[in-house]
C-alpha positions as CSV (number, residue, x, y, z in Angstrom):
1,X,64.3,-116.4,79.9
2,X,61.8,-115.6,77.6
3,X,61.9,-115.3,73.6
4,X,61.6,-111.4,73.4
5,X,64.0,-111.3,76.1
6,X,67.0,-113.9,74.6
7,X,66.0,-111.7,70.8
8,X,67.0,-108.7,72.6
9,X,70.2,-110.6,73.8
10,X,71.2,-111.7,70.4
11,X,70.1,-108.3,69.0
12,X,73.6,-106.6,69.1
13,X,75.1,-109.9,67.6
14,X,73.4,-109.4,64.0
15,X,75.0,-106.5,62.0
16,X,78.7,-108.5,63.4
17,X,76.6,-111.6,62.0
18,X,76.2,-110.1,58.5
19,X,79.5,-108.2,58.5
20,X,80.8,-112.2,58.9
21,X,78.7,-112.7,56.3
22,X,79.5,-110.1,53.2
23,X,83.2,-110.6,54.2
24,X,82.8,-114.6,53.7
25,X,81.3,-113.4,49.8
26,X,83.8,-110.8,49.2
27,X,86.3,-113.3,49.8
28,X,84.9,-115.5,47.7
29,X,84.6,-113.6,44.9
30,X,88.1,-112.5,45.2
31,X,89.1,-115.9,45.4
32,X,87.0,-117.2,42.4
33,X,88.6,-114.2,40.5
34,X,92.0,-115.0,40.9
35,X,91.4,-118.7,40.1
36,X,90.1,-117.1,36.4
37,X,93.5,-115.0,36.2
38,X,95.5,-118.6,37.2
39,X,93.7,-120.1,34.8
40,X,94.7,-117.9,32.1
41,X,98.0,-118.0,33.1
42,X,98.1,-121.2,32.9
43,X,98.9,-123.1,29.3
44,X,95.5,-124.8,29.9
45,X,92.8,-124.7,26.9
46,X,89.5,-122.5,27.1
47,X,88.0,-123.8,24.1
48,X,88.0,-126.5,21.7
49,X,86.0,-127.8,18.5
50,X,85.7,-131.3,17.3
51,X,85.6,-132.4,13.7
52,X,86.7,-128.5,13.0
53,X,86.7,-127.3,9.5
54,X,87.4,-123.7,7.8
55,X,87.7,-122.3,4.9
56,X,89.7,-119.0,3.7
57,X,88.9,-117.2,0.7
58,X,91.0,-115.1,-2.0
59,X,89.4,-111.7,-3.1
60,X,87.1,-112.9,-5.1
61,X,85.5,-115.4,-2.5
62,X,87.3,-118.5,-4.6
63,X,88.3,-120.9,-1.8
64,X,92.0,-120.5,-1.3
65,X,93.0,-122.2,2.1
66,X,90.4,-125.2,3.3
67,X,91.3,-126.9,6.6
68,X,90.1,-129.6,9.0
69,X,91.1,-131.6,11.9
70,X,89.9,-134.4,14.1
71,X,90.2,-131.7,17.4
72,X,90.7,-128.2,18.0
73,X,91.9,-126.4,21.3
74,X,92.7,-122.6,22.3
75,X,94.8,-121.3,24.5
76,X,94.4,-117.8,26.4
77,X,97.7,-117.6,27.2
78,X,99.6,-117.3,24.1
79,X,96.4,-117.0,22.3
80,X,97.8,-120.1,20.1
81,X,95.7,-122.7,18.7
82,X,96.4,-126.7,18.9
83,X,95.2,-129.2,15.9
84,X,94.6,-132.8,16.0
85,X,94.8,-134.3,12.7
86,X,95.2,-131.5,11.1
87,X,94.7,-131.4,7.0
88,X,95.3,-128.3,4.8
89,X,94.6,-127.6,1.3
90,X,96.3,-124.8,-0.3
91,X,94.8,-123.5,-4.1
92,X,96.3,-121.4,-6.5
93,X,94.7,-119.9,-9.4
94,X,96.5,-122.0,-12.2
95,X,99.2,-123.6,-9.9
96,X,98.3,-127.7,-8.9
97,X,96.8,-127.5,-5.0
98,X,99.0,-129.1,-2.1
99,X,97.5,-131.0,0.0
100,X,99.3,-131.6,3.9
101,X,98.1,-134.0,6.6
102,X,99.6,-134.8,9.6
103,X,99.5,-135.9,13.0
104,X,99.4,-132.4,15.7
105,X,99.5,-128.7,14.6
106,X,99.6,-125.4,16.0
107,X,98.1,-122.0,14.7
108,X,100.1,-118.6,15.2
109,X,98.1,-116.5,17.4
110,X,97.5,-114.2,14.7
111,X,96.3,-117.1,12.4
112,X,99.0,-116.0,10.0
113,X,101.3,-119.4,10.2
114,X,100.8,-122.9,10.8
115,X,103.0,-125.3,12.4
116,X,102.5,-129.2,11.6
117,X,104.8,-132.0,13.3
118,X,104.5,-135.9,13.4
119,X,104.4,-137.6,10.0
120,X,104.1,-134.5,7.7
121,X,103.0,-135.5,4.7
122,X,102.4,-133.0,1.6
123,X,101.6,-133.9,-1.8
124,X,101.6,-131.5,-5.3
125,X,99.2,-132.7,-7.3
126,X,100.5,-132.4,-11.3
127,X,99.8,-129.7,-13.3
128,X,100.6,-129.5,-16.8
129,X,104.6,-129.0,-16.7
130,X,105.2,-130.5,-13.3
131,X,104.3,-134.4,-12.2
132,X,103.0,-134.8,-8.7
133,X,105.3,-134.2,-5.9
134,X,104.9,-135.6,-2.8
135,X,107.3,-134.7,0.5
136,X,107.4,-136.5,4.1
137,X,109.3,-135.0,7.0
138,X,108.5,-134.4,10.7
139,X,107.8,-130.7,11.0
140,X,106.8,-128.2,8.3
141,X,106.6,-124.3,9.0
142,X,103.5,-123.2,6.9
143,X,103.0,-119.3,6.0
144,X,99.8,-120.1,3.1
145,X,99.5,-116.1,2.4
146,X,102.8,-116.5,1.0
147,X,102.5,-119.6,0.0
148,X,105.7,-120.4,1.6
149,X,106.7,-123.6,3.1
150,X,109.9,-124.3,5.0
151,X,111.5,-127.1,7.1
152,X,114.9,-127.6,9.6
153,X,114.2,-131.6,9.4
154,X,115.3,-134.5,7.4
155,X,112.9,-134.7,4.0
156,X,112.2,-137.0,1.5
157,X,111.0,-135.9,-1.9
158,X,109.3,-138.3,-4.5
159,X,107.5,-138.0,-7.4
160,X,107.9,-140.3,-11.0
161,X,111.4,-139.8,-12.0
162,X,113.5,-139.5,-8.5
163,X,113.4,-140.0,-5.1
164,X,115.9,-137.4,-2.9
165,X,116.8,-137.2,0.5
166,X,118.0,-133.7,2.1
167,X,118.2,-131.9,5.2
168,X,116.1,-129.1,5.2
169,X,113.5,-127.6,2.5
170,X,112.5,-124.4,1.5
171,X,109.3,-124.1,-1.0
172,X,108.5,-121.0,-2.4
173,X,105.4,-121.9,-4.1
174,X,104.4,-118.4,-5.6
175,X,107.8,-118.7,-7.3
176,X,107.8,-122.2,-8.1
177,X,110.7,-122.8,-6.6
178,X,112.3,-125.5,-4.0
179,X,115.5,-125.0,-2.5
180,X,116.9,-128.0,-0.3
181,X,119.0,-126.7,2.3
182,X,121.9,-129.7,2.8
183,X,123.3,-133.2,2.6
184,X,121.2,-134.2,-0.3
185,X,120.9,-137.7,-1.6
186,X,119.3,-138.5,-4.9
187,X,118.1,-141.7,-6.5
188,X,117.2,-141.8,-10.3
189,X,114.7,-143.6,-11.5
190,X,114.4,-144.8,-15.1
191,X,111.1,-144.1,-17.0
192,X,109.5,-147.8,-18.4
193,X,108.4,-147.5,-21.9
């Protein structure tokens, strides 16, 4: 058989060859598609920063909300926001600032509240009626526009005079108030001269 003749035999084969062909990428691309929807699905992250830091400002561009952590994921799913080492600083025109670290985090979706857990820590710093404060529990709920913070868990309070124990906390800073919520313990301590 010669080459013209064994073309001509294959001839009929090629649009079936390339029909084969477009359906194999179709599918593909189908496939590849639905693999993006899983993924989104999926409580996996689809971004992250290292050694992330932000800053918010008030109305007049003074800094009013700075925060940093070691590691910073996002998640398409829930469109929520994970934090490694997470540290916030929260200042107040003529109120002392708070400073919180602690060891994991997570960021509403809308950006609007912060959840911390793992060795909380927040300290007041003192301000001229009011000696610095500083609070350790495991999980704080954070809303800084309000400056509001709140907490279900066990919490110890210290600063230069006393030393309580509660169960539960509710700090409305804007107010200056602190509310704990039950089974509070305090310890006195006396002033040296």
């Amino acid at each position: 058989m010669n080459p013209a003749a064994r073309i001509r035999h294959w001839l009929p084969l090629l649009p079936l060859l390339c029909l084969v062909g477009i359906t194999y990428w179709l599918n593909q691309q189908v496939l590849n598609g639905q693999t993006a929807q899983e993924k989104i699905l999926r409580h996996e992250p689809d971004a992250f920063m290292e050694n992330f830091s932000a800053i918010k400002l008030n109305q007049l561009g003074v800094p009013r909300l700075i925060m940093t952590a070691k590691k910073l994921q996002h998640y398409a799913d829930d469109d929520s926001t994970t934090l490694e080492n997470p540290r916030l600083v929260m200042m107040m025109t003529a109120r002392p600032a708070i400073h919180i670290i602690a060891r994991e985090g997570v960021v509403s979706s809308k950006g609007d509240e912060v959840f911390l857990n793992r060795d909380v820590e927040l300290l007041r710093e003192p301000g001229a009626t009011q000696e610095q404060l500083t609070v350790h529990t495991e999980y704080l709920h954070i809303v800084p526009d309000r400056e509001w913070l709140d907490t279900d868990q066990q919490v110890t309070l210290e600063d230069a005079q006393m030393n309580l124990q509660a169960t539960g906390l509710e700090m409305d800073n804007k107010a200056r108030t602190l509310k704990l919520l039950s089974k509070v313990k305090s310890d006195y301590v006396l002033r040296k001269k």
